[in-house]
N, C-alpha and C positions, 0 to 999 in steps of 0.2 A: 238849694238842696233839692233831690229828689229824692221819690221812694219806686223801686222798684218793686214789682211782685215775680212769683213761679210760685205755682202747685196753693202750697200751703206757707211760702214764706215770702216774708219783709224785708227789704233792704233797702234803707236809706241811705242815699250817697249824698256826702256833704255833710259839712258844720251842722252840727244841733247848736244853734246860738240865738242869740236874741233877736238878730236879723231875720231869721229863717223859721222863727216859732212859730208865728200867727201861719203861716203856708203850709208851713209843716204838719200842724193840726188836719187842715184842710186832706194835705197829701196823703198823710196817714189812712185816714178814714177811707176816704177814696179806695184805699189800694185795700183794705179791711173787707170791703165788695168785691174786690177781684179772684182771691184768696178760696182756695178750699178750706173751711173754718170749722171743719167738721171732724179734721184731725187736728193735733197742736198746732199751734201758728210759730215758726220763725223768725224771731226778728234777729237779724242779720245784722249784725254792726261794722263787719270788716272795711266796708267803705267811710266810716264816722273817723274823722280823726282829730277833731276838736268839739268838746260838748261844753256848756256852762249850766245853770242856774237853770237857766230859761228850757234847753234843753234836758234837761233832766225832768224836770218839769212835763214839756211835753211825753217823753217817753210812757214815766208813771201814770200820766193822766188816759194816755192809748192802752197801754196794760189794764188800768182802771175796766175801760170801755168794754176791754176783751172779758175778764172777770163778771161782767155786767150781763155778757153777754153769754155766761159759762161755756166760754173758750178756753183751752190751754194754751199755754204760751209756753216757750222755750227762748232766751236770748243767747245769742252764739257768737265765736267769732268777735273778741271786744278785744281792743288793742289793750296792752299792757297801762299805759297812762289812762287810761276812761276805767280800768278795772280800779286802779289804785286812788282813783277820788271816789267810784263808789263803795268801796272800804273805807274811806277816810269818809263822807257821809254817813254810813249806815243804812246804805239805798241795798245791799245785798238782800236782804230779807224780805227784800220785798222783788226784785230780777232774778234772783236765785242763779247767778251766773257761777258756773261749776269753772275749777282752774284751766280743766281742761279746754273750755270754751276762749280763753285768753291766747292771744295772738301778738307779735312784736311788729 
């Protein structure tokens, strides 16, 4: 996995999976420096096309960070199958991912 940055936003490319957690922490954060954070931050999902447990996890915990850090966040861009486990979790309430942001 990677995360890429622009401007004020995030884009991980690649598995959010258990393999990819512990780096991905890492990447996150990293890219969280790069970032204009003084507008909402971006996170970009369009390149995620398989997330688990682990990933989700990571996600929340980055959100966490940002929260911590009173950033806005916005999450965009999440394919149809990553929308429909975080409904089927109850993670909405907390990524606040709008329909419109839903992607095939």
């Amino acid at each position: 996995m990677k995360v890429k940055t622009a401007k004020n936003k995030i884009s991980p490319d690649g598995d959010m999976i258990f393999e990819n957690a512990e780096k991905g922490k890492e990447l996150f954060l990293t890219a969280l420096d790069k970032v204009d954070s003084s507008k909402a931050v971006t996170i970009d999902l369009s390149k995620v096309h398989e997330i688990d447990s682990s990933g989700f996890q990571l996600l929340l915990a980055f959100i966490h960070t940002l929260q911590g850090r009173d950033i806005e966040f916005k999450v965009k861009k999440v394919r149809t199958g990553i929308f429909e486990l975080v409904k089927i979790a109850g993670l909405n309430k907390f990524l606040r991912i709008q329909t419109a942001d839903v992607i095939t």
